[in-house]
C-alpha positions in Angstrom: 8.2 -8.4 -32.0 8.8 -7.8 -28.5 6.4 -8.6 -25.9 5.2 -5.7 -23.7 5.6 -6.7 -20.5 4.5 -4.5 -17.1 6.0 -3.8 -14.4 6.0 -6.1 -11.7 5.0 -3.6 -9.4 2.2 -2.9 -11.6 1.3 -6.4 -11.6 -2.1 -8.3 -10.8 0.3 -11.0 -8.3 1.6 -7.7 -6.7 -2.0 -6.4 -6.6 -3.0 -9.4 -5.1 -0.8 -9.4 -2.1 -1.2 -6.1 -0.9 -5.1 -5.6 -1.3 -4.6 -9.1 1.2 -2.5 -7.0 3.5 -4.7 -3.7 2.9 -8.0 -6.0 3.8 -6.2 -7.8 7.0 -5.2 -4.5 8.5 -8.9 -3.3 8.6 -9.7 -6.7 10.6 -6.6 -6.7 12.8 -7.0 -3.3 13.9 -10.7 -3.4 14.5 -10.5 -6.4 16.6 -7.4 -6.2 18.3 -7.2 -2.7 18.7 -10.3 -1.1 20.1 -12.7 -0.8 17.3 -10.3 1.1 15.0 -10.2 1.4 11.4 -6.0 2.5 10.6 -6.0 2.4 6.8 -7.5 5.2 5.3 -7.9 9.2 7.3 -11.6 9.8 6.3 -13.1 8.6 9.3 -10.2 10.0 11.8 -10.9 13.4 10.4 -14.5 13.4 11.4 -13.7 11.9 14.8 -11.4 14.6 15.2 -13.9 17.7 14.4 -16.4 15.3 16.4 -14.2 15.2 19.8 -13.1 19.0 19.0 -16.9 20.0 18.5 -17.8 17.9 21.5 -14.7 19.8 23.6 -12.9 16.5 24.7 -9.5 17.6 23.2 -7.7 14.4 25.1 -10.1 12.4 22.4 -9.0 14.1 19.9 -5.6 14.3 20.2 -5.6 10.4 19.9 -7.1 10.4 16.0 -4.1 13.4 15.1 -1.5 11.2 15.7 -2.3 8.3 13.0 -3.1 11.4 10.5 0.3 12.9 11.0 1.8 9.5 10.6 -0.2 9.3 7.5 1.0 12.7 6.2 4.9 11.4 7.5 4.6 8.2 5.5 3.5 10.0 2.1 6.1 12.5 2.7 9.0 9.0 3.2 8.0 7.8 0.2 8.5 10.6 -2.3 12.1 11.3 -0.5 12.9 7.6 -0.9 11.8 6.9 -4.2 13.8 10.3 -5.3 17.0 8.7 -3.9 16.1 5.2 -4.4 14.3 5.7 -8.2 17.6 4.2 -10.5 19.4 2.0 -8.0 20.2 -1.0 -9.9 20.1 -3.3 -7.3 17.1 -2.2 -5.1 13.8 -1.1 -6.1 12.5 1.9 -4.4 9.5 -0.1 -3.3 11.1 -2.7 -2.0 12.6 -0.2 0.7 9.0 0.9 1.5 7.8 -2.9 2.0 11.1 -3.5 4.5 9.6 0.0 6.2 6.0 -1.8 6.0 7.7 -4.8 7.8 9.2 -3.4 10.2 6.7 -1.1 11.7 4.1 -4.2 12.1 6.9 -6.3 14.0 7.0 -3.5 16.1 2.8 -3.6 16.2 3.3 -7.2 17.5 5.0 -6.4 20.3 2.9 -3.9 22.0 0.5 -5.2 24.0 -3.0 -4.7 23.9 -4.6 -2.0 26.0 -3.6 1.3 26.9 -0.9 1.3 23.7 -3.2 0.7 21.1 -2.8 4.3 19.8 0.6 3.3 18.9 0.0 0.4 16.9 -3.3 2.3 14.7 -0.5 5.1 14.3 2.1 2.7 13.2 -0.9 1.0 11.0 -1.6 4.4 9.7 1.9 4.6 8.4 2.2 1.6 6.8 -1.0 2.1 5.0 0.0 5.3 3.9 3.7 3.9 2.5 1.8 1.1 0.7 -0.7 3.4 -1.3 1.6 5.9 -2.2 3.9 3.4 -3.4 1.4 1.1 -5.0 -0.9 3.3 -7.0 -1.2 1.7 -10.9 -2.0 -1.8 -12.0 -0.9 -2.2 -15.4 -1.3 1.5 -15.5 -4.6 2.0 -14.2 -5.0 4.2 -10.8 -6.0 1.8 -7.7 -5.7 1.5 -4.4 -4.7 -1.9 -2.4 -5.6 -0.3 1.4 -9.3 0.6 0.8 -12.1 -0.8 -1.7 -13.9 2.5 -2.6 -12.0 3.7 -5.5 -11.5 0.6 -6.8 -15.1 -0.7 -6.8 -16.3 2.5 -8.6 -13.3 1.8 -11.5 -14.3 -1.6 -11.9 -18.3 -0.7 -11.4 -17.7 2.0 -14.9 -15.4 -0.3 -17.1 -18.3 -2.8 -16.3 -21.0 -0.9 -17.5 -18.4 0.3 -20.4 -17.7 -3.5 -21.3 -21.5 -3.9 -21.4 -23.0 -0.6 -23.4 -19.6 -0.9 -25.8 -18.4 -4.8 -25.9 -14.8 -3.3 -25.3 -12.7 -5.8 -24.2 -10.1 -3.7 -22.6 -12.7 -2.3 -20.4 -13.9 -5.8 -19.4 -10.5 -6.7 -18.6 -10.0 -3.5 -16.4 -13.2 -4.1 -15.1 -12.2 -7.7 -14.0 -8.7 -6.2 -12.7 -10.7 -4.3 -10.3 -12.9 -7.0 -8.9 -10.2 -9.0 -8.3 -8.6 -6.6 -6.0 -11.6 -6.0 -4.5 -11.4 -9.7 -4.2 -8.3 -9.7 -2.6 -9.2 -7.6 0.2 -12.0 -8.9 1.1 -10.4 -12.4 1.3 -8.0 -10.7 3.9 -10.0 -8.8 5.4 -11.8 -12.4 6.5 -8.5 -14.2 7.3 -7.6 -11.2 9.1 -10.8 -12.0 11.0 -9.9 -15.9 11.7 -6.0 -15.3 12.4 -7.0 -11.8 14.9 -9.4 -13.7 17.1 -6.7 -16.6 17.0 -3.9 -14.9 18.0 -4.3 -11.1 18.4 -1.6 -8.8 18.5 0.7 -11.4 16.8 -1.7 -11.7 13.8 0.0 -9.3 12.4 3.3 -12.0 11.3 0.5 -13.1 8.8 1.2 -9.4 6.9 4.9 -9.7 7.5 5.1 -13.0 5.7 3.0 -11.8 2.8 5.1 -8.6 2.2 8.3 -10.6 2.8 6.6 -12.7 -0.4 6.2 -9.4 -2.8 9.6 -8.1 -1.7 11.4 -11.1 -3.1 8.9 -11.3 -6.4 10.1 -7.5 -6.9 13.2 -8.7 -7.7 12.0 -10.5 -11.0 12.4 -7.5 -13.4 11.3 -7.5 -17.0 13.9 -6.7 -19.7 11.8 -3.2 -20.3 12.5 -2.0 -17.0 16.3 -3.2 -16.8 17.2 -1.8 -19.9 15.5 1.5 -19.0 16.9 2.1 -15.6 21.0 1.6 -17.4 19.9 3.8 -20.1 19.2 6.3 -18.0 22.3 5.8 -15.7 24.3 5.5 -18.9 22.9 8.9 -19.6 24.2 10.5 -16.4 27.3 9.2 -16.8 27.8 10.8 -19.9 26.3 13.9 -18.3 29.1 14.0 -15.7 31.8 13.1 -17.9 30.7 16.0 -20.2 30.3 18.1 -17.0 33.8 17.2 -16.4 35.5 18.1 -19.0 34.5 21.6 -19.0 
């Protein structure tokens, strides 16, 4: 019998990686970059209604910016993964994690200071390119740039592993600490590598993403079979198409 494999982009390594990145973002931004948290919108959202309430529109200007890069980066992602979804050379997300690099070389090289609002914008984006692009684990829903979601998952397969004895839900829960984990663990390098060498702690990302970009080319048989049957099957669409 065939083994069921998952996708490597659905794996626990891949997981891994990117809660690491997700968690040293938090860090890098906060220290380097004026007390700012980049990865997820909740918090710019209240600032914003705070500074507009407070009537300091120059304030709030500054938290629209990384939410429109947010909204720009989800809205990348679907047009590139509709263009990209049955290339046979590429993945999709692989283009998103070259994206990813390339915004936080950019982040390195803006100084600290006055330009910060570029870099938590450019953090925004690449935050909002990894969890649209990274959303399942071995088809579970989770996220690798924040911890809430995933700590309730793995808090209700818990309690499910312990009122029922189900072992899937044990596993799931475990999936879920682990990413949790993850980021926590970068999230603390983050902290180390920022105060070492600010702005440029940011490579530390780069090198990590460069990592999962190369891993993404190990396919499993599932997913290389699928992506010719379906090119085989527009083929035969066009030549049908053709012919009338």
């Amino acid at each position: 019998m065939r083994r069921n494999h998952s996708k490597i982009s659905e794996s626990i390594v891949m997981g891994i990686l990117l809660a690491m990145v997700g968690g040293f973002l938090e860090s890098y931004t906060f220290i380097s970059r004026d007390g700012v948290f980049a990865n997820c919108q909740t918090g710019n959202l209240v600032l914003l209604m705070i500074y507009i309430a407070k009537g300091n529109v120059y304030q709030a200007i500054t938290y629209i910016f990384p939410i429109m890069a947010f909204v720009i980066g989800v809205l990348l992602t679907q047009k590139i993964r509709d263009l990209f979804s049955f290339h046979p050379k590429i993945h999709w997300r692989q283009i998103m994690i070259l994206f990813e690099i390339l915004c936080l070389i950019i982040a390195v090289f803006v100084p600290l200071g006055k330009l910060d609002i570029v870099v938590t914008t450019l953090i925004s984006f690449v935050c909002s390119l990894q969890t649209d692009s990274f959303r399942k684990m071995h088809g579970n829903f989770y996220a690798t740039t924040m911890c809430t979601g995933n700590l309730r998952a793995g808090s209700e397969n818990l309690y499910t592993f312990i009122t029922t004895k189900d072992k899937a839900a044990g596993k799931k829960s475990l999936h879920y600490f682990i990413i949790v984990f993850a980021f926590i663990m970068g999230a603390l390098i983050g902290v180390f590598l920022t105060n070492a060498f600010m702005e440029k702690a940011a490579l530390f990302c780069c090198l990590l993403l460069v990592i999962t970009f190369f891993i993404m080319f190990i396919h499993t048989n599932e997913e290389k079979e699928a992506i010719e049957k379906i090119l085989r099957g527009k083929r035969i669409k066009q030549l049908e198409k053709n012919k009338k």
